[in-house]
C-alpha positions as CSV (number, residue, x, y, z in Angstrom):
1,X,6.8,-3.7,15.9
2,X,9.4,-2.6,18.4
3,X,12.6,-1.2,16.8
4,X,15.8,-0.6,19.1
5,X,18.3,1.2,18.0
6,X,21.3,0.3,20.1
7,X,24.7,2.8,20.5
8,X,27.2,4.9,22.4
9,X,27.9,8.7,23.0
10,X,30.5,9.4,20.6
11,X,29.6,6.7,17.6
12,X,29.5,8.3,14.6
13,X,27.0,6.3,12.8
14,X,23.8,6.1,14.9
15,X,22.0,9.0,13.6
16,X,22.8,7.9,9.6
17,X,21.4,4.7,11.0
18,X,18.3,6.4,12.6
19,X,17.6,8.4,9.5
20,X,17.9,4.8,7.2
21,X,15.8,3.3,9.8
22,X,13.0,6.4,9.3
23,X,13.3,6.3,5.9
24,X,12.7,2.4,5.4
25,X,9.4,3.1,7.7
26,X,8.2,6.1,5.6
27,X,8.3,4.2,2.6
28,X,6.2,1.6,3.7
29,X,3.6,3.9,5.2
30,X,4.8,2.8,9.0
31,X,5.6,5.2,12.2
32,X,6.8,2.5,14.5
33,X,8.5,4.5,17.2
34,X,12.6,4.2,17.4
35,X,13.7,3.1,20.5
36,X,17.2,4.6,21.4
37,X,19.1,2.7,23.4
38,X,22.1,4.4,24.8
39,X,24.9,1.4,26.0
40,X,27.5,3.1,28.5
41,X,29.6,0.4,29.7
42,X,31.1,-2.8,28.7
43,X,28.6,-4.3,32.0
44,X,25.7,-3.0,30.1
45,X,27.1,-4.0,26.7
46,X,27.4,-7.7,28.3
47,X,23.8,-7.7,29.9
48,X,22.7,-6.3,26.4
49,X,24.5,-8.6,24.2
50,X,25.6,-5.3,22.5
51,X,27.9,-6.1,19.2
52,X,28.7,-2.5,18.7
53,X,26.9,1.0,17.7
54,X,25.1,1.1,15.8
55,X,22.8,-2.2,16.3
56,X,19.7,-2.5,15.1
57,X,16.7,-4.9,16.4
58,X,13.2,-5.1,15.5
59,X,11.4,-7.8,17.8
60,X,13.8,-8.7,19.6
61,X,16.5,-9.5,16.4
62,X,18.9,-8.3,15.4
63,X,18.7,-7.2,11.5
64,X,22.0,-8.6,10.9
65,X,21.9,-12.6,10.2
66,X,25.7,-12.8,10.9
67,X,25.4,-11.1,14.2
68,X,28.7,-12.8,16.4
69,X,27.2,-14.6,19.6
70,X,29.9,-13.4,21.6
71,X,32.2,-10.1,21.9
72,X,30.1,-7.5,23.7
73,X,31.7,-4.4,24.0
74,X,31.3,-1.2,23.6
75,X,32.8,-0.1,20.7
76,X,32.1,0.6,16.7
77,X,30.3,-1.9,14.7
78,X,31.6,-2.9,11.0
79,X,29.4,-4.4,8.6
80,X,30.8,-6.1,5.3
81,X,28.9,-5.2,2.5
82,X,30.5,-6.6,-1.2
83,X,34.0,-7.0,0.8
84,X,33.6,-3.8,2.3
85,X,33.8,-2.8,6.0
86,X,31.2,-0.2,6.9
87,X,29.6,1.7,9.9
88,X,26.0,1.1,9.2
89,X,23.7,-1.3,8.5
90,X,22.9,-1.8,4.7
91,X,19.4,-0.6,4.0
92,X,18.9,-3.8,2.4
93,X,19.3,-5.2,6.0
94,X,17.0,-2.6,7.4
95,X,14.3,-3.3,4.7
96,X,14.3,-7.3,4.9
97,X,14.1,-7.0,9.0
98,X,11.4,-5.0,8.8
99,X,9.3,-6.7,5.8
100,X,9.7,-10.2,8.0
101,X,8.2,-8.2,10.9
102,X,5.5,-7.2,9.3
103,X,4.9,-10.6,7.6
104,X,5.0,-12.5,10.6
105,X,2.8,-10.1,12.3
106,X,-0.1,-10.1,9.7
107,X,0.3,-14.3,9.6
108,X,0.1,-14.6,13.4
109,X,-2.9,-16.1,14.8
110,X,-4.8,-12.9,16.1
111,X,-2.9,-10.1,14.6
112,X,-4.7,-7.2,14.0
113,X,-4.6,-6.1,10.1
């Protein structure tokens, strides 16, 4: 499973994201490896279809089935959870990205298990 974790010097939510990312892959007994991805200009955050630190992807995805399809920037990410604007990813988000990698991984044709 290849897990990016997408963000800018000076966001203040990355590492509470990496440690909620960690934490979700603990529990289920995984060490996938966090890829940091460190966006440093709006060019990059165009060519990376960056929404805003802190994104998360795992295979290519982002966690987040609302993620806008336009807007890249670099800037802070919100997320809306019960009405509310916050600076990270639910956990729930986390969890259910990283169950439906692993599901589709075991139910592919030649997947190691």
């Amino acid at each position: 499973m290849k897990i990016e974790l997408l963000h800018f010097d000076g966001c203040p939510s990355w590492e509470k994201t990496q440690a909620d990312i960690r934490a979700v892959l603990a529990v289920r007994g995984l060490s996938d490896e966090i890829e940091l991805v460190n966006v440093q200009s709006n060019e990059a955050a165009q060519a990376l279809r960056f929404v805003g630190s802190p994104s998360v992807r795992i295979d290519g995805r982002d966690i987040d089935p609302e993620t806008p399809d336009s807007g890249f920037n670099l800037e802070c990410r919100i997320y809306w959870v019960d009405g509310r604007a916050v600076g990270v990813p639910p956990v729930e988000l986390i969890e259910r990205a990283v169950d439906a990698a692993r599901a589709y991984v075991q139910t592919s044709p030649g997947a190691r298990r």
